[in-house]
Structure formats: C-alpha cells, structure tokens
N, C-alpha and C positions, 0 to 999 in steps of 0.2 A: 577527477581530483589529481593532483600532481603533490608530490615533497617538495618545500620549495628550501629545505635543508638541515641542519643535525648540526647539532652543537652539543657539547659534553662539558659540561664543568667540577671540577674536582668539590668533593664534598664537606670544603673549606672554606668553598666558594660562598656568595651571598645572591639570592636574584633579586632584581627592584620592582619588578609588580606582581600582580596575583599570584604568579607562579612561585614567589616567595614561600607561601606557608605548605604549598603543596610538596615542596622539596622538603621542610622541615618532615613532613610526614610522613615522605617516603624513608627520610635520613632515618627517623625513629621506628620506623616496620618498614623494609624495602618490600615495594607493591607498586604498579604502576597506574598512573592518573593520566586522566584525558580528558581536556575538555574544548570547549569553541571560543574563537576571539574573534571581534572585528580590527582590522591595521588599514591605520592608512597608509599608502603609499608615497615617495616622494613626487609621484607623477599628479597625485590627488586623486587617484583612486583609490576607491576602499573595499577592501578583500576580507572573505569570511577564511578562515582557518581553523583548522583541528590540531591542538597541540598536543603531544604525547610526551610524558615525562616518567625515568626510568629509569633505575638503580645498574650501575656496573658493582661486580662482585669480587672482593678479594676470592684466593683461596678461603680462608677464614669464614668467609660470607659475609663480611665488611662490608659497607659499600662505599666504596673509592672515588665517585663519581656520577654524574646522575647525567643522562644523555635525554636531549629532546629533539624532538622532530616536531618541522611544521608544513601539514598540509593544509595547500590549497582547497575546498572544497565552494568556493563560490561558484564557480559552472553548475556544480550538484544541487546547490540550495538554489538558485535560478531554474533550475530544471525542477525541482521539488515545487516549488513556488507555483510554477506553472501549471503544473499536474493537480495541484490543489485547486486554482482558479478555475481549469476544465472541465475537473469532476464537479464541482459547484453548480458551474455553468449547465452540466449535464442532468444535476439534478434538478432544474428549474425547470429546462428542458422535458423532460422525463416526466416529471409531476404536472406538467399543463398537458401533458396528451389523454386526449379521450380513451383508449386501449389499454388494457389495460398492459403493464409493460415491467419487467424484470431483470435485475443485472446480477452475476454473478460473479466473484473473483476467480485466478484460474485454481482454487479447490473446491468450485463448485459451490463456495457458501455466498450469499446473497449479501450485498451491497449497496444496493438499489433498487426498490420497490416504489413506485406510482398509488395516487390517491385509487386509480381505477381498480387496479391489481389489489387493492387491500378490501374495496366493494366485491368485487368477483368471486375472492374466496374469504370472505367475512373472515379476514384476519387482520391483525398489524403490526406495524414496523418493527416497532419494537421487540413483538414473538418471532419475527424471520430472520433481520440482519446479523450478520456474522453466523448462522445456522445452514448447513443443507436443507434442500426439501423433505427428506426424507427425515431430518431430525425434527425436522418442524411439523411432520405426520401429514402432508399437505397431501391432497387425491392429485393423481395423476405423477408423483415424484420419482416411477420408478421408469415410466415410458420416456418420461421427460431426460433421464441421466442418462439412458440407454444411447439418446440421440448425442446427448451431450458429449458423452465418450464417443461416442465417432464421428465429432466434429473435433475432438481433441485429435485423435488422428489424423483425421482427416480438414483441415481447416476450410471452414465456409460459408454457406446456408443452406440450411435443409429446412422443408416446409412439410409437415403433415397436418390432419385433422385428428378430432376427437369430439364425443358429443359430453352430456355432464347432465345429469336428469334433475329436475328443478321439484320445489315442492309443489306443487301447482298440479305435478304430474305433463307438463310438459317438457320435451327438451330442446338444450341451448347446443347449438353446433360451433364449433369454431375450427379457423386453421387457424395454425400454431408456427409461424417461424424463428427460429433459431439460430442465432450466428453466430459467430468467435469475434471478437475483439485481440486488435493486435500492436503492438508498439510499430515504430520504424523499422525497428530489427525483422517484423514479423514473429515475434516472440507471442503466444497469447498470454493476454493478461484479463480474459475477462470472456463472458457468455451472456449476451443478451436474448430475452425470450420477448414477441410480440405474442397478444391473442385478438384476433378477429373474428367478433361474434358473427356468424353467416346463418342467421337463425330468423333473422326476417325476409 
C-alpha cells in the first residue's frame, strides 16, 4: 500500500461526494473515519483506496480543519484476492484426497480438515475449525503439538508413527507427516498434517 496524498481542508469547507457527510460528523464529535473507494484514473485505470479522514484541533479543541489521506491499497486487495482463490483451490484439493489430511493456521487452530479426516476420527468441521486439537479433546493432540512446536522452530517435515486401537479390538497403524507452510518471505503461516494408514 502506498499514500498517494493528504489534503486538509478548513472546516468551512464543503466536500462533494460520500466524504461529505463523514466530515459533518466528524465537525459534530471530532473522531476519525475510514473507509474504501474505487477511482478511476485519468490513464483508465481503476485503483482501490483507503480514505482516512480526521479532525485538526484548535487549543480549545475546536476543530479547525479536517485532513484526509488516500492510500493506495490495490496491490493488497490483488494479493487478498489471490490468497482467497488458492485457499479455495486448496480446499478442493484437500477434500478429494483419499488421506486423510489437516491444516492448521500458524496458532495451531485448524482451518482445513478433509472428508477423510472427519471419517477417521468421527468428528466434524464444524466441531474443529478455528479450535486447537486439544480444545477439540481430539486423541493424539498432545504428541501431535509437541511435533508441531518443533517444526515452529525448526521449519520442515518431520514424519513419525502411531498406532490407534479400533473397536473390533484390532489396530490401525499409521505414519503421520507433518510440515510447515510458508509465504515467500518464508514466514509460516500454516501446519499441514498427512495420516497414512500402513495397517494393511
């Protein structure tokens, strides 16, 4: 996002669009307003902005003036835009695989759960997303964070097993890998879980 500038006008002034009745409001309780516009350009592009509008103060606490700022935020809402269409993309993805398969944001709460993963441990979406494991009481949630914190440290994949005793009185073995999800920056922003039934 860039300021693409600041303009102040005395509070005698008039504006001619939206911004009109927002300055009345501030004139009558100085408080500051914000909000989003599209502008075209005279090149004929058309750009998203964040307008900010904002009381200057006599001593008195008058306000004398009302200053606005207009940023830029189109690169940001193009990059929003995008990130929205991938996680989509991801949960299509994600939900057609046979494995069953887990995503976490980076505070560890779940964001993405698969049809298979909700078969496996007879839960659903709805009971996990935005929950840790541990809030969600799910078996296995405390071996599972253990790994998770030391891929927070340590950024990766790490692959263990565990088995999970069935009513049947048989058991289901699996290995379990675990990674970090990472932006460009290499920031994480995320912890995906595989489970690989290795039982047949």
């Amino acid at each position: 996002a860039s300021v693409l500038g600041v303009t102040s006008r005395s509070s005698r002034g008039a504006a001619s669009d939206y911004g009109e009745s927002l300055e009345r409001a501030i004139l009558e309780r100085p408080h500051v307003e914000q909000y989003e516009s599209d502008r075209d350009l005279p090149s004929g592009k058309r750009i998203r902005m964040v307008i900010t509008k904002g009381p200057v103060l006599d001593d008195a606490g008058e306000v004398t003036s009302i200053i606005t700022t207009y940023t830029n935020i189109t690169d940001l809402k193009r990059a929003q835009e995008q990130l929205a269409d991938q996680l989509r993309l991801m949960r299509i993805i994600v939900d057609a695989a046979p494995m069953p398969i887990s995503i976490k944001d980076e505070q560890l709460r779940f964001s993405i759960i698969n049809g298979a993963y909700e078969k496996l441990f007879n839960v659903s979406r709805d009971s996990l997303l935005g929950r840790s494991a541990e809030e969600a009481g799910l078996e296995g949630g405390a071996s599972g964070r253990r790994i998770e914190e030391e891929l927070r440290l340590n950024p990766g994949v790490r692959h263990y097993s565990r088995t999970r005793p069935l009513p049947d009185g048989s058991v289901q073995h699996f290995v379990i890998t675990k990674a970090t999800l990472t932006d460009e920056a290499g920031k994480i922003t995320g912890y995906i879980t595989v489970h690989a039934d290795m039982s047949e």
